[in-house]
C-alpha positions in Angstrom: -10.9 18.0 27.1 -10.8 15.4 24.4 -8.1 12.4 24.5 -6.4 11.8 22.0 -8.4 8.3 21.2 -11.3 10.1 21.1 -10.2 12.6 17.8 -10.3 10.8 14.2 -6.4 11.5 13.2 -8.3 11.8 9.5 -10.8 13.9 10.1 -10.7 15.6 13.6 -14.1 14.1 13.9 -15.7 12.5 17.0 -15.0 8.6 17.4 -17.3 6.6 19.4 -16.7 3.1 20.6 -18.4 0.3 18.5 -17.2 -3.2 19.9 -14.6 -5.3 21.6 -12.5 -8.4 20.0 -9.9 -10.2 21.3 -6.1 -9.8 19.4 -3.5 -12.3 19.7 -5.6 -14.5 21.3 -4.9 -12.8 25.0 -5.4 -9.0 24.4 -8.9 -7.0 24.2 -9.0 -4.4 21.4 -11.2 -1.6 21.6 -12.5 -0.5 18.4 -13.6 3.1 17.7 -15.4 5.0 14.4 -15.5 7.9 13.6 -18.7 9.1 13.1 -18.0 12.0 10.5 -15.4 9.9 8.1 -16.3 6.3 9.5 -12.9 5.6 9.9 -12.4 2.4 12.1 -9.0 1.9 14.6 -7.8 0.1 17.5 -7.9 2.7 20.1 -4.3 2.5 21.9 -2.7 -0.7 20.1 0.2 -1.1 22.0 0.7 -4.6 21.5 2.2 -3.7 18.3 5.8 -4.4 18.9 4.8 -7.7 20.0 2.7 -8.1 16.6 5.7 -7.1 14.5 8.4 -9.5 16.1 8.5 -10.9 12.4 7.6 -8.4 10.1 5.6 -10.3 7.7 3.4 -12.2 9.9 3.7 -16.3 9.2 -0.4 -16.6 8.7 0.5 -14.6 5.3 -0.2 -17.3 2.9 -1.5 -14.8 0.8 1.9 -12.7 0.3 3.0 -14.5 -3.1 -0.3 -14.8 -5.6 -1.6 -10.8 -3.7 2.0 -9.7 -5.0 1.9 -11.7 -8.8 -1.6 -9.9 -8.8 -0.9 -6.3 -7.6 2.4 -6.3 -10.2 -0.5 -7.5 -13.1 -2.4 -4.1 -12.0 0.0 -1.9 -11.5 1.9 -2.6 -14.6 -1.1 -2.2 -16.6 -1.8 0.9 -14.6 1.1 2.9 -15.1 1.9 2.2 -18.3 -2.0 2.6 -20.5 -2.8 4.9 -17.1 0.1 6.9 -16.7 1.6 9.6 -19.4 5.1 8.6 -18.4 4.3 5.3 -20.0 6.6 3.2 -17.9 9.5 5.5 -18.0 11.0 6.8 -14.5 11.7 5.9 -11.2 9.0 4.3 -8.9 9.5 3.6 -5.3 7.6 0.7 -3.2 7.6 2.0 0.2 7.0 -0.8 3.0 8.2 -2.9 0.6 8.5 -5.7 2.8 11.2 -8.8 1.3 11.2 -7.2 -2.4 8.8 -9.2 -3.8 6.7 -6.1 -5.7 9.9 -4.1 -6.6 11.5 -7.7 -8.6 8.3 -8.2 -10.0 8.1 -4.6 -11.1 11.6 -4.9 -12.6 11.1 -7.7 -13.6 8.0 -6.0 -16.1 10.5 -3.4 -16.7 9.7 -1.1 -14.7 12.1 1.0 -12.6 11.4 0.3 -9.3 13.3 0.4 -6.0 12.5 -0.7 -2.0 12.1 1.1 0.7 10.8 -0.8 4.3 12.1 0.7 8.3 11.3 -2.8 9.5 12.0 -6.0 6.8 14.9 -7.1 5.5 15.1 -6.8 1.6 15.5 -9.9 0.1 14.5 -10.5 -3.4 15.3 -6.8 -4.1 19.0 -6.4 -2.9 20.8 -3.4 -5.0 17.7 -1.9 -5.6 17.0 -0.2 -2.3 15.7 4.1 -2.5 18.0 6.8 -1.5 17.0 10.5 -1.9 19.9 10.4 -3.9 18.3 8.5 -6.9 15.9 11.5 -6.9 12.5 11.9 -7.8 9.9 9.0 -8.4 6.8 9.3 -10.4 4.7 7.6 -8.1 5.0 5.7 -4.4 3.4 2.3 -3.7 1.9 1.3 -0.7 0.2 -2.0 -0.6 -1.1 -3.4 2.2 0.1 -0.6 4.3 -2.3 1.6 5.5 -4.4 -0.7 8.0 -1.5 -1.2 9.3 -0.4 2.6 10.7 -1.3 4.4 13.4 -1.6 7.8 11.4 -2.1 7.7 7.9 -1.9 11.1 7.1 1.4 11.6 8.3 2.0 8.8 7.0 1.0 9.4 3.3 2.6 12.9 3.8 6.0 11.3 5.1 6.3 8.8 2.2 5.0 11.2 -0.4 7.4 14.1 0.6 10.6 11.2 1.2 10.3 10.4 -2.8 9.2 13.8 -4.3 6.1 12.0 -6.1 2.6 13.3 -6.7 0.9 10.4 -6.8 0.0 7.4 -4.5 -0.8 3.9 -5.4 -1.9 1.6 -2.9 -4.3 -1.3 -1.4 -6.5 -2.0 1.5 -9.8 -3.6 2.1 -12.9 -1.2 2.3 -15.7 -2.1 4.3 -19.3 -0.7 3.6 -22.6 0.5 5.8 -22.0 -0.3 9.8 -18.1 -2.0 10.6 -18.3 -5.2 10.3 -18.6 -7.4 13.8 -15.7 -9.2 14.7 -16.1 -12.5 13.8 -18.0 -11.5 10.7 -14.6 -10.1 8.3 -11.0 -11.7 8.1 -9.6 -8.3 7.1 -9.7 -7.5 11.0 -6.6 -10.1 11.2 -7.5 -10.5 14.8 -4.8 -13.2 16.0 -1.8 -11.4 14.3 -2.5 -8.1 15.6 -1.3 -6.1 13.0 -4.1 -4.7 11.4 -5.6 -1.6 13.7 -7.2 0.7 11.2 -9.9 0.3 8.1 -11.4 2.4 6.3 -14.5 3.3 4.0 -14.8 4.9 0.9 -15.6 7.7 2.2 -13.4 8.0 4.2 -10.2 7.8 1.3 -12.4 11.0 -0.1 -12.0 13.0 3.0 -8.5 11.6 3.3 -8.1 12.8 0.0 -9.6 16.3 0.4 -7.1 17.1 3.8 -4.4 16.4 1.7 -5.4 18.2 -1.3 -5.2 15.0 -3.8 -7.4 13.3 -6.3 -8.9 10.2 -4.9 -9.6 7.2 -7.6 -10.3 3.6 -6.7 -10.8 0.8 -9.3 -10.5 -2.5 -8.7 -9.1 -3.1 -5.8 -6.2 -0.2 -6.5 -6.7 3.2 -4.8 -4.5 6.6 -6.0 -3.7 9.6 -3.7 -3.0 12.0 -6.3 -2.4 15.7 -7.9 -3.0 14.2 -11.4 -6.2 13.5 -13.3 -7.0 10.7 -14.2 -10.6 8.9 -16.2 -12.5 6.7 -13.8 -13.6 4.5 -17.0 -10.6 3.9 -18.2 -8.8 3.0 -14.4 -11.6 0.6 -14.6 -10.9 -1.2 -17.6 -6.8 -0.8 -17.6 -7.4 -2.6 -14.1 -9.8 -5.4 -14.9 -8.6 -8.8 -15.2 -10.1 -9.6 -18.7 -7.9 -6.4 -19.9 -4.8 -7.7 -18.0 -5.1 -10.9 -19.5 -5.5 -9.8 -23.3 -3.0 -6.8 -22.7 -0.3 -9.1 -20.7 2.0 -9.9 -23.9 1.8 -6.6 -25.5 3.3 -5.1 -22.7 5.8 -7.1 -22.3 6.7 -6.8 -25.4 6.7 -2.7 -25.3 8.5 -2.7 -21.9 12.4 -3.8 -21.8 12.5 -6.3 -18.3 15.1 -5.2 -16.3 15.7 -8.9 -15.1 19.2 -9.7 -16.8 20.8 -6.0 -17.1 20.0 -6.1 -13.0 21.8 -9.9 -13.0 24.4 -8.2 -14.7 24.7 -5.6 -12.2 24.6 -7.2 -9.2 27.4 -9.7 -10.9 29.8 -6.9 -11.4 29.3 -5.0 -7.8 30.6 -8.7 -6.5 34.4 -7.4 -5.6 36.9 -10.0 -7.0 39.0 -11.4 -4.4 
């Protein structure tokens, strides 16, 4: 009888143990792959809770410029990529302290927060209820590598916001997993990261969850909609960013004072 470290939660397929490293400097982490979907975990992570004693680990220096960058992308993406052009509700699940959802709003697009373990900071009065209704599209970046399931979890977060579509980042790695000491995506003394993947292995994630897969520049989709590989390409690449940047602004209304304006009048006068 199989355990249940020894079934890919993606796939079903066999995993078979590839190496060792050490996490949080004191624990040993076995690493498993599967060998149908190459999916790569930590097999029984349990120093987790540990891991996640401040959400957003402090060896993050990377949290502002990813963010700035990701809001460049997306923007781009969901207003040339998306039919909607801009217009409707957009939800950043794991949204950590706000930063994506103000920056989002900031573009003008309408975006609300969503995180079970982080304070929302920079997003306050802009946190999801099912309430608000439906959103066009869920974000998730930097998420998956960091769940023990992810296709519950892509069905949970999908399902929560009524959206077709999801947008979201993580490193791939290619050929054999990389050895320990040989990729800084493992995030080996924080302990949070416990699961990579291939891109092949998004496709089969894709297929058991009956969405399109797309991946273009470091953005990945989840999603029942079509869309042109070119063009996800090009709407994504820097140079088009950059020569696109001030147009959209322009076209898009920012949301930055109208949600100043908001939050001034939900102050209650003493």
């Amino acid at each position: 009888m199989q355990d249940n470290f020894s079934v890919c939660p993606i796939c079903s397929g066999g995993m078979s143990y590839m190496f060792s490293a050490e996490i949080l400097r004191k624990y040993e982490a076995k690493y498993d792959v599967c060998d149908v979907c190459a999916y790569l975990r930590i097999r029984d992570p349990h120093w987790l809770e540990e891991a996640y004693s401040s959400a957003i680990a402090d060896a993050d220096t990377g949290l502002v410029v990813r963010n700035v960058t990701i809001s460049e992308k997306l923007s781009s993406l969901l207003f040339w990529g998306m039919a909607e052009r801009g217009s409707g509700q957009y939800l950043d699940s794991a949204g950590g302290y706000g930063m994506l959802t103000r920056l989002m709003r900031d573009y003008g697009f309408d975006f609300y927060w969503y995180d079970k373990y982080c304070e929302n900071i920079l997003a306050r009065g802009f946190e999801y209820s099912t309430d608000a209704g439906r959103c066009l599209a869920v974000t998730a970046m930097e998420v998956l590598e960091h769940v023990t399931d992810p296709v519950s979890h892509i069905v949970e977060v999908l399902g929560s916001a009524n959206a077709d579509t999801l947008i979201f980042s993580t490193e791939l790695y290619e050929g054999a997993p990389p050895k320990p000491e040989e990729w800084w995506y493992y995030s080996l003394p924080t302990g949070q990261h416990i699961g990579f993947f291939q891109h092949r292995t998004l496709q089969v994630l894709a297929a058991k969850l009956s969405l399109n897969f797309y991946s273009a520049n470091g953005v990945h989709l989840l999603t029942k909609r079509r869309f042109n590989d070119k063009w996800l390409r090009i709407i994504t690449n820097p140079y088009f960013l950059k020569a696109t940047a001030p147009i959209l602004r322009r076209l898009m209304k920012s949301k930055t004072m109208d949600d100043h304006r908001k939050m001034l009048d939900s102050v209650s006068i003493s």
